[in-house]
mmCIF file of the N, C-alpha and C atoms, coordinates in Angstrom:
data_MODEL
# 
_entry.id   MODEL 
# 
loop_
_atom_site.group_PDB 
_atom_site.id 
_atom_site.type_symbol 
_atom_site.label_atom_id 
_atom_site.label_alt_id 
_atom_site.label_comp_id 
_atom_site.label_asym_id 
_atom_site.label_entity_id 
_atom_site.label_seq_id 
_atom_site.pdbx_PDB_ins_code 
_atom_site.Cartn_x 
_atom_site.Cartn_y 
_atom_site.Cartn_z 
_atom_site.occupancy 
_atom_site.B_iso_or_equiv 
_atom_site.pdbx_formal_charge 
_atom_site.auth_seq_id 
_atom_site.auth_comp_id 
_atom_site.auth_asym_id 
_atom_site.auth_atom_id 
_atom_site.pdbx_PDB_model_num 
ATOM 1   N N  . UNK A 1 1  ? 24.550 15.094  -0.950  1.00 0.00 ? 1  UNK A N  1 
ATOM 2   C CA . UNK A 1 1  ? 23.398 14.461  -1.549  1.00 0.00 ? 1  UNK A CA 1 
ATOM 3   C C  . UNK A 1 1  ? 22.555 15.552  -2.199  1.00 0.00 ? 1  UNK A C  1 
ATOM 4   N N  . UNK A 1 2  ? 22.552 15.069  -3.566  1.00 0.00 ? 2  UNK A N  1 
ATOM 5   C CA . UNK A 1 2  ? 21.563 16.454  -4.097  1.00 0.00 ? 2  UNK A CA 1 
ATOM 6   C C  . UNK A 1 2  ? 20.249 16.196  -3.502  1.00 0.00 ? 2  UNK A C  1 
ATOM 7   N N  . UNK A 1 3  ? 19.488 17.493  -3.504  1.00 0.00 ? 3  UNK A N  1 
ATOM 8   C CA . UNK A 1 3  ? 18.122 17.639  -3.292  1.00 0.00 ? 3  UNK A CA 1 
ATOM 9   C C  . UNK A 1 3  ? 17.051 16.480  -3.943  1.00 0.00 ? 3  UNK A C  1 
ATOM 10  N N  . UNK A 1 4  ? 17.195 16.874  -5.291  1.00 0.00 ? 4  UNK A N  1 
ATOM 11  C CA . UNK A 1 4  ? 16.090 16.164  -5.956  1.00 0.00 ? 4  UNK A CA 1 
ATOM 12  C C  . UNK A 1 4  ? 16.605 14.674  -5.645  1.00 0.00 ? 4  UNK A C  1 
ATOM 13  N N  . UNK A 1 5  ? 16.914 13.777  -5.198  1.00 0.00 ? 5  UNK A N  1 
ATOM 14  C CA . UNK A 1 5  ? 17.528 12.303  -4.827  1.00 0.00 ? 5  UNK A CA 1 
ATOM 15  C C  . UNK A 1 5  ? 16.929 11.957  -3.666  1.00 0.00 ? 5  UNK A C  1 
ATOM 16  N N  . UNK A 1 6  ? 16.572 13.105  -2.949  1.00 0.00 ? 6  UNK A N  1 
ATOM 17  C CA . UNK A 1 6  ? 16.401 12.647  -1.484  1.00 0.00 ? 6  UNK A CA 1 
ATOM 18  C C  . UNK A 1 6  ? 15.506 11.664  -1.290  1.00 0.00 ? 6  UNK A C  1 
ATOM 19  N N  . UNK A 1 7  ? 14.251 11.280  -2.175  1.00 0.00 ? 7  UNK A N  1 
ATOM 20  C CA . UNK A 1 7  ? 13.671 10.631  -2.349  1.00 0.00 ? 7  UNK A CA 1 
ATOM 21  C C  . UNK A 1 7  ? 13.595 9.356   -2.616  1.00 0.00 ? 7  UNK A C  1 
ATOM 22  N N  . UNK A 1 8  ? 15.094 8.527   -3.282  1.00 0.00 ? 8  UNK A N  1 
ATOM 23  C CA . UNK A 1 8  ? 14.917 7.371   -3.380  1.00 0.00 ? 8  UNK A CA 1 
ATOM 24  C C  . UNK A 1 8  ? 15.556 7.216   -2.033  1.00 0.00 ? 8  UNK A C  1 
ATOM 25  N N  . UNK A 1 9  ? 16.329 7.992   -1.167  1.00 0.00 ? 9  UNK A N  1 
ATOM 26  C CA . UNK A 1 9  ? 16.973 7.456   0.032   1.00 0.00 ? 9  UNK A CA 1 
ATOM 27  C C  . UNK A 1 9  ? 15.777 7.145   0.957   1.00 0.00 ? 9  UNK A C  1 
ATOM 28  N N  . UNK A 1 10 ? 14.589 7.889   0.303   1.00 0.00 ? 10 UNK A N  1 
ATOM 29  C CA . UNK A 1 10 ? 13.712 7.828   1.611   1.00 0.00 ? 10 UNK A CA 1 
ATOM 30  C C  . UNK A 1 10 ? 13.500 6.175   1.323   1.00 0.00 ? 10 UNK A C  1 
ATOM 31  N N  . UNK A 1 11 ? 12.872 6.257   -0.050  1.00 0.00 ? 11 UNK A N  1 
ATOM 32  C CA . UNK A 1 11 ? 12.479 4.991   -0.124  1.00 0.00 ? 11 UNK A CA 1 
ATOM 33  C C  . UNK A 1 11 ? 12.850 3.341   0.158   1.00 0.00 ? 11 UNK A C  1 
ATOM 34  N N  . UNK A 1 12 ? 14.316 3.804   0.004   1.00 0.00 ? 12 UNK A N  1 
ATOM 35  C CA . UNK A 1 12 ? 15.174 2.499   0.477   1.00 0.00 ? 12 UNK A CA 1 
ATOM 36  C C  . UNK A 1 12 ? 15.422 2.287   1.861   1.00 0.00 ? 12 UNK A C  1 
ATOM 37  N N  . UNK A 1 13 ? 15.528 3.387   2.631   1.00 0.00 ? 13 UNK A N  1 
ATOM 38  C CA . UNK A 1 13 ? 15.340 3.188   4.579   1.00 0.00 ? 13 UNK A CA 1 
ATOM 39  C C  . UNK A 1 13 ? 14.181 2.554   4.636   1.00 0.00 ? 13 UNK A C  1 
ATOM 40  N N  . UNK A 1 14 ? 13.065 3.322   3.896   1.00 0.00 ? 14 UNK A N  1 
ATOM 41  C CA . UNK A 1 14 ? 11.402 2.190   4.460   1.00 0.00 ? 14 UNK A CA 1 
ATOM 42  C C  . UNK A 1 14 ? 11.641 1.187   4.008   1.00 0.00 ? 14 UNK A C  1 
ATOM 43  N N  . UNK A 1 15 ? 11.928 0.355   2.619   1.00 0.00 ? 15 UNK A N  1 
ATOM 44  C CA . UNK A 1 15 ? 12.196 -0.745  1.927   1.00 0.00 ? 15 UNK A CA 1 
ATOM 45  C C  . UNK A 1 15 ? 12.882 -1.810  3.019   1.00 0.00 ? 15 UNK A C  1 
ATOM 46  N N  . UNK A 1 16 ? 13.986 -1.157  4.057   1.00 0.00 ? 16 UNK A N  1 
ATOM 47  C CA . UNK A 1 16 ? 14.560 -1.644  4.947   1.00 0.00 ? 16 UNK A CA 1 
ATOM 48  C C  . UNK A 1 16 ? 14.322 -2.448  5.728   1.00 0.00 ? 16 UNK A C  1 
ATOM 49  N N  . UNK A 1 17 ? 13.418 -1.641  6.198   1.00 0.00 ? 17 UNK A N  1 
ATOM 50  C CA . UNK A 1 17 ? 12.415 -2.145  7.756   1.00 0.00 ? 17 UNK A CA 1 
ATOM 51  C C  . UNK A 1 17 ? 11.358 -3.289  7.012   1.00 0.00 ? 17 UNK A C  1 
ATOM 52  N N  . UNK A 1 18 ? 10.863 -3.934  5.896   1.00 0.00 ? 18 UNK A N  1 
ATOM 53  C CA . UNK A 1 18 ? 9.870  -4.701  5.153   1.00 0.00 ? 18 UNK A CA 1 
ATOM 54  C C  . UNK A 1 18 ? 9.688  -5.646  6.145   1.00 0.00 ? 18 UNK A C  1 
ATOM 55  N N  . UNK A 1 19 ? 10.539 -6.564  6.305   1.00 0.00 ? 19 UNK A N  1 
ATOM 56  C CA . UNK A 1 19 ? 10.423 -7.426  7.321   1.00 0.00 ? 19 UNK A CA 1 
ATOM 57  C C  . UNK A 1 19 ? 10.065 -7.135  8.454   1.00 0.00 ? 19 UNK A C  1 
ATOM 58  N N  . UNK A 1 20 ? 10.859 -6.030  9.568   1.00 0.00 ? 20 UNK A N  1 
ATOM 59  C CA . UNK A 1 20 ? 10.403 -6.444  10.296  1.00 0.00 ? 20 UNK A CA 1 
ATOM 60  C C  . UNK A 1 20 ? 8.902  -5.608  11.151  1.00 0.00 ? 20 UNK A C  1 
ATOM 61  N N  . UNK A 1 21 ? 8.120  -4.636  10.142  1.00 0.00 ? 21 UNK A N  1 
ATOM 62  C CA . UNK A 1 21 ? 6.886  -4.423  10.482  1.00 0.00 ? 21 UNK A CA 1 
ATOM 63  C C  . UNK A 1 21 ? 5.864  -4.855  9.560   1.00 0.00 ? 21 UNK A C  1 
ATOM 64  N N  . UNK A 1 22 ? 6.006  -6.383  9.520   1.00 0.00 ? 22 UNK A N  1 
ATOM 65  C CA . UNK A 1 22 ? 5.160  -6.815  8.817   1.00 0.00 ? 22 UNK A CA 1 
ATOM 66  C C  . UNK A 1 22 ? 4.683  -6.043  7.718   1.00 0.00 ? 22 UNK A C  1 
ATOM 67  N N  . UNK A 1 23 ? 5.792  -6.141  6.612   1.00 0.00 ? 23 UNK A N  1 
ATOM 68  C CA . UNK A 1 23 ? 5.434  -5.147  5.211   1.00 0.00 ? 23 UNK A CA 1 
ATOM 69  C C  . UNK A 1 23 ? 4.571  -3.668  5.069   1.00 0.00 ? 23 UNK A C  1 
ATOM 70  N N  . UNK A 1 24 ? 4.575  -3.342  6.403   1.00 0.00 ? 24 UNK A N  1 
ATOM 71  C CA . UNK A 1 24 ? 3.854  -1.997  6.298   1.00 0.00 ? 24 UNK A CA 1 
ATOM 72  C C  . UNK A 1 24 ? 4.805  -1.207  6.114   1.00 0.00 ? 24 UNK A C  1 
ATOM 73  N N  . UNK A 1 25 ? 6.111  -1.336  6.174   1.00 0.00 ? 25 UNK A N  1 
ATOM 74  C CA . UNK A 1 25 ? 7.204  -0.101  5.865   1.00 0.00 ? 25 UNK A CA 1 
ATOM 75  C C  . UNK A 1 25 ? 7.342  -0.373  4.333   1.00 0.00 ? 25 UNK A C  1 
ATOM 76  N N  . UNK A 1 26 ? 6.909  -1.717  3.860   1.00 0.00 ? 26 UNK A N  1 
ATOM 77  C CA . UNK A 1 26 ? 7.084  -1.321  1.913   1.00 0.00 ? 26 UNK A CA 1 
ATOM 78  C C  . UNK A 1 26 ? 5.937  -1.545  1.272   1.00 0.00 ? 26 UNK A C  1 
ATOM 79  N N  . UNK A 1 27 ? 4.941  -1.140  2.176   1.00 0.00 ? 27 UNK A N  1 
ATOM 80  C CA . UNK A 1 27 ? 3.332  -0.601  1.179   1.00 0.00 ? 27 UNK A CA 1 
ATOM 81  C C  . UNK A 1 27 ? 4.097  0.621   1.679   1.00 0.00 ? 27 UNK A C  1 
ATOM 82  N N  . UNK A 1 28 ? 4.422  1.179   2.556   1.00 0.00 ? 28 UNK A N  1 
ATOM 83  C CA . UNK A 1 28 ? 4.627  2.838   2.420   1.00 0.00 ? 28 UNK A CA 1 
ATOM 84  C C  . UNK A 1 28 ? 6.030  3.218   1.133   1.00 0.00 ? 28 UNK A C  1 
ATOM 85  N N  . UNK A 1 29 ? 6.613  2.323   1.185   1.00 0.00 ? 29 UNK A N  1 
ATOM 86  C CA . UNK A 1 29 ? 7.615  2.419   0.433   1.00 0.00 ? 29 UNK A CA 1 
ATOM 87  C C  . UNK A 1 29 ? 6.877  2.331   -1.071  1.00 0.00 ? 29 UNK A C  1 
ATOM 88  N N  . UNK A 1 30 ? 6.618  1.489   -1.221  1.00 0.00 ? 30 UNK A N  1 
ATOM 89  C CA . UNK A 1 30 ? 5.816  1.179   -2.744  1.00 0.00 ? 30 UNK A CA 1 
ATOM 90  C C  . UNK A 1 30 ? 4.995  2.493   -3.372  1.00 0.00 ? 30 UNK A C  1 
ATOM 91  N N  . UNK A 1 31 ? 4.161  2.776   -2.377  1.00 0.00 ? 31 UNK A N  1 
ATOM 92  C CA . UNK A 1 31 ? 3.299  3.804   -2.550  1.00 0.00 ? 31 UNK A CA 1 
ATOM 93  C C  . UNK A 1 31 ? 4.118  4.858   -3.198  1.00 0.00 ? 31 UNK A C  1 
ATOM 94  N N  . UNK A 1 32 ? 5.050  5.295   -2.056  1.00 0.00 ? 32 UNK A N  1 
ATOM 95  C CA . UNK A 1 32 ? 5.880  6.746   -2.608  1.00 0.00 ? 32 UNK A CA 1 
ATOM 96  C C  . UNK A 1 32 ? 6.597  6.682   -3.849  1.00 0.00 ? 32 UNK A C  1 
ATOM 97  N N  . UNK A 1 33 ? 7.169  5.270   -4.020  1.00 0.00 ? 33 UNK A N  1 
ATOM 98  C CA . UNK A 1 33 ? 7.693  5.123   -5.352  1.00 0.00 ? 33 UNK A CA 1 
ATOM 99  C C  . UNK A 1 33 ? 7.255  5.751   -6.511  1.00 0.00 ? 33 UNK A C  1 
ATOM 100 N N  . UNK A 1 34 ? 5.751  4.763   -6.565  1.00 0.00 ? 34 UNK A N  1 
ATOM 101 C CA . UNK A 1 34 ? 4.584  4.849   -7.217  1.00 0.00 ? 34 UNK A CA 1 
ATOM 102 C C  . UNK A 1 34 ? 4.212  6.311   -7.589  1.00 0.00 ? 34 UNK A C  1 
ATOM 103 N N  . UNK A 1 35 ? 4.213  7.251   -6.302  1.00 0.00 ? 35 UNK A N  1 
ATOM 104 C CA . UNK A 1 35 ? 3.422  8.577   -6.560  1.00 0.00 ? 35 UNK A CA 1 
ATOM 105 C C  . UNK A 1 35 ? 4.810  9.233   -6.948  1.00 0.00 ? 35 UNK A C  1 
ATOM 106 N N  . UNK A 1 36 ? 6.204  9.073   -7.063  1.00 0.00 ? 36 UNK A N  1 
ATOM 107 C CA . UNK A 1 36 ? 6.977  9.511   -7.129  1.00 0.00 ? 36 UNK A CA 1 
ATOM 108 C C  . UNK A 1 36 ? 7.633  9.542   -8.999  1.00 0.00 ? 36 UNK A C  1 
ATOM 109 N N  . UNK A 1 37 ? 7.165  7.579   -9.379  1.00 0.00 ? 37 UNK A N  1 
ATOM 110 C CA . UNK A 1 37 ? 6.954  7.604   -10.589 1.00 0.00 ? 37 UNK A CA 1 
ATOM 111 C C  . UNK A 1 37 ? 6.217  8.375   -11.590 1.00 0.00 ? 37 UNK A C  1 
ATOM 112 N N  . UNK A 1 38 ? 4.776  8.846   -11.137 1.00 0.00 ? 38 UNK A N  1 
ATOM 113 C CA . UNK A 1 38 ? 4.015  8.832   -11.248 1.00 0.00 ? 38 UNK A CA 1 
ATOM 114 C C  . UNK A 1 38 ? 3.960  10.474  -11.973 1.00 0.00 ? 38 UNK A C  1 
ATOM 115 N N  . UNK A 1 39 ? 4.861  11.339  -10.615 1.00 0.00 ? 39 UNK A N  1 
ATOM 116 C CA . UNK A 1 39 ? 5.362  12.707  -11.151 1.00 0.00 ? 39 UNK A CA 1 
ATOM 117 C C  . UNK A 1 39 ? 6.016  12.844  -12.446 1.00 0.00 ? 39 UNK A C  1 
ATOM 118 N N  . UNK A 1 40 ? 6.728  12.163  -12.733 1.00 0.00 ? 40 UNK A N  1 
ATOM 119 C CA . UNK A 1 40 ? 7.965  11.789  -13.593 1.00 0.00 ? 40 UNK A CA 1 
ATOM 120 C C  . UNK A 1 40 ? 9.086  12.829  -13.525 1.00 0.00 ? 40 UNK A C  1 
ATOM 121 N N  . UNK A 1 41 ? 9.324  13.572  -12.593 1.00 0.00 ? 41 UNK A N  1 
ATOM 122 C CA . UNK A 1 41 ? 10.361 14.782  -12.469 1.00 0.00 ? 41 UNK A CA 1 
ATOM 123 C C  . UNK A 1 41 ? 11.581 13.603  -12.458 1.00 0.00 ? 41 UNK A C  1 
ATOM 124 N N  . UNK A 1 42 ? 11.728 12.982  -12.063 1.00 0.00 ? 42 UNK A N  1 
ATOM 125 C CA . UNK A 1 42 ? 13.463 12.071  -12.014 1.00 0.00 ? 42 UNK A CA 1 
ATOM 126 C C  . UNK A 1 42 ? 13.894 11.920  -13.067 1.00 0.00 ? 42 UNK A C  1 
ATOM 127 N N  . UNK A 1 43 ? 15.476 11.546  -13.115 1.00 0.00 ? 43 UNK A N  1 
ATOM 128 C CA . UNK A 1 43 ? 16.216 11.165  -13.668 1.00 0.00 ? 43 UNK A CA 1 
ATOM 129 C C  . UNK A 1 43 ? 15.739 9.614   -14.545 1.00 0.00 ? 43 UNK A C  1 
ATOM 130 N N  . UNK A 1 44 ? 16.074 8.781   -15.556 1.00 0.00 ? 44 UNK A N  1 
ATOM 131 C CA . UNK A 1 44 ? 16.010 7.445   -15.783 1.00 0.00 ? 44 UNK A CA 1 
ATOM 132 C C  . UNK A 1 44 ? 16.703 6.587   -14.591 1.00 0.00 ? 44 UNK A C  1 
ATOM 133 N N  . UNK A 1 45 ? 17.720 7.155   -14.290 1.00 0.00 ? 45 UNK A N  1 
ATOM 134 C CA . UNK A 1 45 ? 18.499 6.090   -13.609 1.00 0.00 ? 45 UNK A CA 1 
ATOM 135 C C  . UNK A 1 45 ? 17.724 6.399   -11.957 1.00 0.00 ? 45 UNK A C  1 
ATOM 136 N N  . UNK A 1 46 ? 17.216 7.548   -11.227 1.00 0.00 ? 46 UNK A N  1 
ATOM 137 C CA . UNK A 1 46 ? 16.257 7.186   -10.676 1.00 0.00 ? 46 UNK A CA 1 
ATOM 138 C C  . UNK A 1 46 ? 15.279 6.381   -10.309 1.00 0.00 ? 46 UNK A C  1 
ATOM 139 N N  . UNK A 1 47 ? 14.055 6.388   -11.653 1.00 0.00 ? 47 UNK A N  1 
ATOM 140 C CA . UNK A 1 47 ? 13.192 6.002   -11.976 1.00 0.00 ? 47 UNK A CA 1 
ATOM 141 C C  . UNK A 1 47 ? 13.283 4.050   -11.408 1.00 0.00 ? 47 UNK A C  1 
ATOM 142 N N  . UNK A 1 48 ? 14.488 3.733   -12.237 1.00 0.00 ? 48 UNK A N  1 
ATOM 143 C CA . UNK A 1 48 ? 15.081 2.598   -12.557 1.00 0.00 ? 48 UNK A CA 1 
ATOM 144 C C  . UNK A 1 48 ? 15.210 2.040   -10.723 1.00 0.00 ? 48 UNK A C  1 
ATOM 145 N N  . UNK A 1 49 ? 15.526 2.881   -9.880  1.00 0.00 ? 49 UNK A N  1 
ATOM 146 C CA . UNK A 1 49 ? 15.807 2.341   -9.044  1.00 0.00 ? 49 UNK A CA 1 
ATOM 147 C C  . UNK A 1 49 ? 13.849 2.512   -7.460  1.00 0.00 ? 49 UNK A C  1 
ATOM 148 N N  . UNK A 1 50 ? 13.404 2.664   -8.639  1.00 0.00 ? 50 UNK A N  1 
ATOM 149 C CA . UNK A 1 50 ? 12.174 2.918   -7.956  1.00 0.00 ? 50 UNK A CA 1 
ATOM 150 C C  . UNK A 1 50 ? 11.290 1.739   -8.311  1.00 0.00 ? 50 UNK A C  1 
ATOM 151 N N  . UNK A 1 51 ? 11.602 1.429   -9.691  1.00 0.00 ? 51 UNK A N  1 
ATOM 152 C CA . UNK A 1 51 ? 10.801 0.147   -10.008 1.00 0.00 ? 51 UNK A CA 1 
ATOM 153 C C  . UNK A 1 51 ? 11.450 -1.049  -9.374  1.00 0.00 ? 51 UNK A C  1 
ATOM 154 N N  . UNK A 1 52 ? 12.959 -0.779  -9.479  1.00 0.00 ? 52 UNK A N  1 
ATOM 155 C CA . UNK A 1 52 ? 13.658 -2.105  -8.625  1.00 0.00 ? 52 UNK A CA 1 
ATOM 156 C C  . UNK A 1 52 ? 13.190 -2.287  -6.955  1.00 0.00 ? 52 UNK A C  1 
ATOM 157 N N  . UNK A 1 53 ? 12.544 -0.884  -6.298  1.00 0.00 ? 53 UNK A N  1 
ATOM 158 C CA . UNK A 1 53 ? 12.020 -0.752  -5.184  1.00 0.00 ? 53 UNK A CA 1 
ATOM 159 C C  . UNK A 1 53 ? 10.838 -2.015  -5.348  1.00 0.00 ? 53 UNK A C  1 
ATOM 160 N N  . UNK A 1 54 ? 9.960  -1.357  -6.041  1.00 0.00 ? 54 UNK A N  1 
ATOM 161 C CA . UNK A 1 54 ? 8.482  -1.962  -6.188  1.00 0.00 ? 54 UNK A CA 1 
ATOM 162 C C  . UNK A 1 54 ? 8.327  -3.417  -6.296  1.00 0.00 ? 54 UNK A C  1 
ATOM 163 N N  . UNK A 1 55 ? 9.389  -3.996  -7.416  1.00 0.00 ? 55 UNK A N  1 
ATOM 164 C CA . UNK A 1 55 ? 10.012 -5.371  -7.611  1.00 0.00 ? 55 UNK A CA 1 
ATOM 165 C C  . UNK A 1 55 ? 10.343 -6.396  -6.795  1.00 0.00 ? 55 UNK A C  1 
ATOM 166 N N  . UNK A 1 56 ? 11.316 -5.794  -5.968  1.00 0.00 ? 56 UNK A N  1 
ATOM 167 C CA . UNK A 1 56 ? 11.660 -6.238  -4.789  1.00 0.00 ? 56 UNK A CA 1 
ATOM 168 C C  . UNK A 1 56 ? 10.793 -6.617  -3.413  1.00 0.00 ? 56 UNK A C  1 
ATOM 169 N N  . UNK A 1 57 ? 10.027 -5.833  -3.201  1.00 0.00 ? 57 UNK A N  1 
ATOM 170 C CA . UNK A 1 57 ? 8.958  -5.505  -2.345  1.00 0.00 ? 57 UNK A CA 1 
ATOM 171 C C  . UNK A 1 57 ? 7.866  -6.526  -2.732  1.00 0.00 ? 57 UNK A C  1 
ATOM 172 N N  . UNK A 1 58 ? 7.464  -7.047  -3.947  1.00 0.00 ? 58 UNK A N  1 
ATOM 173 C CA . UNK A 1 58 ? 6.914  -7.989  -4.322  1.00 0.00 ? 58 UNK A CA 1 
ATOM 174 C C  . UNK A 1 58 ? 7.187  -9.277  -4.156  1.00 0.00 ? 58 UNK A C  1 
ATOM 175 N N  . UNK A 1 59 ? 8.453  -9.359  -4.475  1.00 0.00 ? 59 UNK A N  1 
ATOM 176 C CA . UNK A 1 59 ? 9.297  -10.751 -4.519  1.00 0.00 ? 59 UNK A CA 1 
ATOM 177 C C  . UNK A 1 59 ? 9.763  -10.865 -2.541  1.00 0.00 ? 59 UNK A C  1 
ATOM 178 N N  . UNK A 1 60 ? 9.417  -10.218 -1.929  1.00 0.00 ? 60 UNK A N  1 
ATOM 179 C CA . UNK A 1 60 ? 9.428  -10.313 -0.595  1.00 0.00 ? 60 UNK A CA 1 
ATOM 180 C C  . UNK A 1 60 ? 8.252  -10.706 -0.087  1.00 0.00 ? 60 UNK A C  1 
ATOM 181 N N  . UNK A 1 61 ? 7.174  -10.012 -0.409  1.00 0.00 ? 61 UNK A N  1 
ATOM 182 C CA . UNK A 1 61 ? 5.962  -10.223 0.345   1.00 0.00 ? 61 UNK A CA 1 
ATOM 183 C C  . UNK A 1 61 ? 5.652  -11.695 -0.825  1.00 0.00 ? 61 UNK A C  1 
ATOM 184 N N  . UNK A 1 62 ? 6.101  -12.114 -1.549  1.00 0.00 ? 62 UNK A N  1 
ATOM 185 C CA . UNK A 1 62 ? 5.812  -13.538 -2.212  1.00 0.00 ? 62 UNK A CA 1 
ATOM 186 C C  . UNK A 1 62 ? 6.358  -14.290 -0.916  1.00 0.00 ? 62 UNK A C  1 
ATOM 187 N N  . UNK A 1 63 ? 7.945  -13.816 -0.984  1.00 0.00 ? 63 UNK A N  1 
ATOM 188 C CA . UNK A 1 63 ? 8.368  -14.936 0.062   1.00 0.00 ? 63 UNK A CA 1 
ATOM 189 C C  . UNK A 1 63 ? 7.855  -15.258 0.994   1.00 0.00 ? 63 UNK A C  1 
ATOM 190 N N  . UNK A 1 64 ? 7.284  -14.193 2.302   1.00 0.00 ? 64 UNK A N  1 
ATOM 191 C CA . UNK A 1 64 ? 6.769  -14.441 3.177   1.00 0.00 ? 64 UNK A CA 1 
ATOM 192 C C  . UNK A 1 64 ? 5.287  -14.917 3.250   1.00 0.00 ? 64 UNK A C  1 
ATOM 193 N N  . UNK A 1 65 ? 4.734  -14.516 2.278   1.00 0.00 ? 65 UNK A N  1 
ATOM 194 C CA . UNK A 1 65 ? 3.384  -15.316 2.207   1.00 0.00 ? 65 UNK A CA 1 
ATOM 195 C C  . UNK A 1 65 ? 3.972  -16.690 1.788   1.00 0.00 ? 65 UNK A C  1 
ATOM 196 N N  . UNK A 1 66 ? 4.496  -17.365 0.914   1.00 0.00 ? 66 UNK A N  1 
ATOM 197 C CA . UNK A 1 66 ? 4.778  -18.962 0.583   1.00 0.00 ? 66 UNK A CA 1 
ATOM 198 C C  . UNK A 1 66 ? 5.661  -19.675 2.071   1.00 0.00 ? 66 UNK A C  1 
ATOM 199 N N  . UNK A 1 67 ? 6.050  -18.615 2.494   1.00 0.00 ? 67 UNK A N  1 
ATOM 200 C CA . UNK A 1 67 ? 6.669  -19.410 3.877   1.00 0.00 ? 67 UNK A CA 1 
ATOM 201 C C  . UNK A 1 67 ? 5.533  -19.433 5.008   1.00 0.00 ? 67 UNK A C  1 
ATOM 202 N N  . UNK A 1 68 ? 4.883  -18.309 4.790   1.00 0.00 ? 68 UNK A N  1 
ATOM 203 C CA . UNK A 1 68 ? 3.403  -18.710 5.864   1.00 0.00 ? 68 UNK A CA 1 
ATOM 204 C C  . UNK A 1 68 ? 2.751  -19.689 5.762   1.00 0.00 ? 68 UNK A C  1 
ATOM 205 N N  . UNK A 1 69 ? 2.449  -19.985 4.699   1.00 0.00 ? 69 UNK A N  1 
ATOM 206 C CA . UNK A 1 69 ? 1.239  -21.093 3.664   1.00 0.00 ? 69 UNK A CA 1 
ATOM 207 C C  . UNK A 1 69 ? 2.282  -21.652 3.880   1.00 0.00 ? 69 UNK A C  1 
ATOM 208 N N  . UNK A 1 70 ? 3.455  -22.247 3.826   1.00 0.00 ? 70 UNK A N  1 
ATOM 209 C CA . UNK A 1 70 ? 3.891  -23.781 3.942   1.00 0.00 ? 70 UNK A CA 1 
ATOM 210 C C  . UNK A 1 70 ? 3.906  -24.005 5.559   1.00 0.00 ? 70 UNK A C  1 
ATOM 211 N N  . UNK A 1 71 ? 4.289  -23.294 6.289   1.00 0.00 ? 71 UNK A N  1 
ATOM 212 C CA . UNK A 1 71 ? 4.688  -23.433 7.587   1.00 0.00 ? 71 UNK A CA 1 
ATOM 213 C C  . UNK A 1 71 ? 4.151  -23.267 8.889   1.00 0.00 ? 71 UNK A C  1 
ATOM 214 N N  . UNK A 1 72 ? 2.596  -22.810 8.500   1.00 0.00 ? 72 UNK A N  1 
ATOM 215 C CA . UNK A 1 72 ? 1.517  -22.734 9.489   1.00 0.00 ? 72 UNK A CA 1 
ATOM 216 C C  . UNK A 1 72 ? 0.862  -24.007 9.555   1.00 0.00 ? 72 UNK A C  1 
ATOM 217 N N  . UNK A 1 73 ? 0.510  -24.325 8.355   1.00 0.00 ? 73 UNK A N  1 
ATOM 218 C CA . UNK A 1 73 ? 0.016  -25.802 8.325   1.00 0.00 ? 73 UNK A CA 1 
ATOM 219 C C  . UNK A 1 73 ? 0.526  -27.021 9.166   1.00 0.00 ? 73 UNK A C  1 
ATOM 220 N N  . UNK A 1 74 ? 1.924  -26.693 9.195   1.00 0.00 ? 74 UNK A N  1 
ATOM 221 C CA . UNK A 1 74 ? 2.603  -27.991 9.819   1.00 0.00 ? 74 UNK A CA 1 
ATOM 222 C C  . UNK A 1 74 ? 2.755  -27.770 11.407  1.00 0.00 ? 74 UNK A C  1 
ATOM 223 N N  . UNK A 1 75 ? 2.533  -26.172 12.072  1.00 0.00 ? 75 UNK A N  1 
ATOM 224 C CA . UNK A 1 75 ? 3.123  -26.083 13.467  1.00 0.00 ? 75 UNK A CA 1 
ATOM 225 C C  . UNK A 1 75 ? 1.783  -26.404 13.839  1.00 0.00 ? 75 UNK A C  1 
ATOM 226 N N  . UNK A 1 76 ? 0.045  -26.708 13.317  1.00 0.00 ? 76 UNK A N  1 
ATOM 227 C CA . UNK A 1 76 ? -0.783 -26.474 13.821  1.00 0.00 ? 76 UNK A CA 1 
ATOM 228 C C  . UNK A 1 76 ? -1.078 -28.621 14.468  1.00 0.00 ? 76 UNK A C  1 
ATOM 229 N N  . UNK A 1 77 ? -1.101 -28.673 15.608  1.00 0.00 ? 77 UNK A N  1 
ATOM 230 C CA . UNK A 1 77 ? -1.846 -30.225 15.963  1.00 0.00 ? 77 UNK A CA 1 
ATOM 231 C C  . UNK A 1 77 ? -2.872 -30.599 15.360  1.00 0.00 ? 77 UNK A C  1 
# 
């Protein structure tokens, strides 16, 4: 594994865990992306897989908020 890469591996182990610490492993994930984008030292095809980080991480925490909001309502008497 080259050096300069090590970074999206980090990002995709935290991306991992999203679920199950209540999305605090992909605000940390997001973040680093972000400050990682942000450098711009990467590759495109890097880059590419940092925004697909951020993307993803969105379209997750959508899911679980629309499954909260539908499904709290109904377990409550």
């Amino acid at each position: 594994m080259n050096k300069p890469h090590n970074g999206i591996w980090v990002a995709y182990i935290l991306s991992i865990f999203t679920p199950f610490t209540c999305l605090i492993s992909g605000v940390i994930a997001i973040v680093y992306a972000g400050y990682r984008l942000d450098k711009g030292e990467d590759s495109e095809v890097v880059a590419s897989h940092y925004y697909g980080l951020i993307r993803t991480f969105f379209l997750n925490l959508t899911f679980f908020v629309v499954l909260i909001v539908t499904v709290a309502p109904q377990t409550v008497c």
